[in-house]
N, C-alpha and C positions, 0 to 999 in steps of 0.2 A: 956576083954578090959577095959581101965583106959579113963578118959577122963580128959585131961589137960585145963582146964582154965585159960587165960590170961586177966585179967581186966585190964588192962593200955591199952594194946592194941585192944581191943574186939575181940577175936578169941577164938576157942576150935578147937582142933583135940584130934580123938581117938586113944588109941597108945596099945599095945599089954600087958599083964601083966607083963611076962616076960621082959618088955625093964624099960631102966631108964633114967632119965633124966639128958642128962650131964652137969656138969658145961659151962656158954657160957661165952668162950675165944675167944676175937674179936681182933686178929694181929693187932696192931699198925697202919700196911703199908696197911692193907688190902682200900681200897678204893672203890667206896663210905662207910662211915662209919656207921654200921646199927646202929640204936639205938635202938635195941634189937633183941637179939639171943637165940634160941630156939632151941637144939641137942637130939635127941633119939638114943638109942645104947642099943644091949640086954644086958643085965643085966651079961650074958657070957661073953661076948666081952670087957663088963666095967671092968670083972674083974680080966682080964688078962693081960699077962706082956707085952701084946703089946697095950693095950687100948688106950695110948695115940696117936696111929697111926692108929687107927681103922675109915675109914669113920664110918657116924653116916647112918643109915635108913631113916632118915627123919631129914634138916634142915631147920628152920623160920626163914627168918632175917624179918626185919624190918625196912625200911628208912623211914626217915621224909621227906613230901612232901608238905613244909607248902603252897608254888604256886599253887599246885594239879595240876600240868602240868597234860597233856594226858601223859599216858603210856609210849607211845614209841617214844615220846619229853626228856621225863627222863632218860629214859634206854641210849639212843644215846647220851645226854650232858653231864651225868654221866661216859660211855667207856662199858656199858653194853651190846650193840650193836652191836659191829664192825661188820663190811661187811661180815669177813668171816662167821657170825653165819647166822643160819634159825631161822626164826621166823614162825606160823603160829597162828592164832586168838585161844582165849582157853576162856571157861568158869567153872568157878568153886563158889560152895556157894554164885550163884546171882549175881556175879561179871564178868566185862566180864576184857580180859588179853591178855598175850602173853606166849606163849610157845616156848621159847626159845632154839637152841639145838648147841652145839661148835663138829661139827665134826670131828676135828681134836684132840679132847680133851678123855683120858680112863674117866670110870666113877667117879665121876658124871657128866652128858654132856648135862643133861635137865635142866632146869631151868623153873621153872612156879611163872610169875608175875602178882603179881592182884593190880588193886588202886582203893584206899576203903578209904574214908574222906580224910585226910590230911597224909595219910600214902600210902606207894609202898613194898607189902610182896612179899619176894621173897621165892618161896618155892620149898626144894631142896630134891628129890626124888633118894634112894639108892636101887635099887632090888624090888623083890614083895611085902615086907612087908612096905618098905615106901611107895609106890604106894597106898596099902589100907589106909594109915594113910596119905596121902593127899585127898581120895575119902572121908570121916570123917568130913574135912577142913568145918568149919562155921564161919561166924561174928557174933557176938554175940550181935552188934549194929548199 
């Protein structure tokens, strides 16, 4: 295992040796707009001719929350929310969150958010091996 530190944001997750870290391309349209994105992909999958279509294992965004609304004040003003998804209570590295899930959605269909200072991480789990590399998931501050 590799362990990824992020100082601007205060986070580490441990990520497998084999994966790599992909370039973070944040769509234009995509809404809310994170201000910062974080993609893991095995190192296989980066480097093949279909990579740029490959979900990632594990992805971090990161929205600014400078209000530090509650959670699920944010998620629902933001369209993060809508009625048709489940939510149930989640804790992860100390923080507590929402575990988000779109059933009507193939994968990825969870989504686990946490709000930590002035920031709302949303953290996006692909299979077994992103699963362990959100169990990893720490703040670093």
């Amino acid at each position: 295992m590799q362990t990824y530190h992020d100082n601007q944001y205060s986070f580490a997750v441990n990520y497998p040796a084999d994966y790599v870290l992909l370039p973070s391309k944040i769509p234009p349209q995509q809404q809310p707009q994170p201000a910062h994105k974080v993609q893991f992909l095995s190192k296989m999958l980066a480097q093949s001719d279909t990579a740029a279509l490959q979900p990632p294992a594990l992805a971090i965004e990161v929205y600014d929350n400078p209000n530090q609304q509650p959670l699920e004040v944010w998620l629902r003003a933001n369209g993060l929310l809508p009625a048709s998804f489940t939510s149930q209570p989640y804790t992860l590295a100390g923080a507590s969150g929402l575990q988000v899930s779109n059933p009507q959605q193939l994968a990825p269909n969870q989504f686990n958010y946490l709000a930590h200072g002035g920031q709302i991480y949303r953290l996006i789990p692909l299979g077994a091996d992103g699963t362990q590399m959100i169990g990893s998931f720490t703040f670093t501050k």
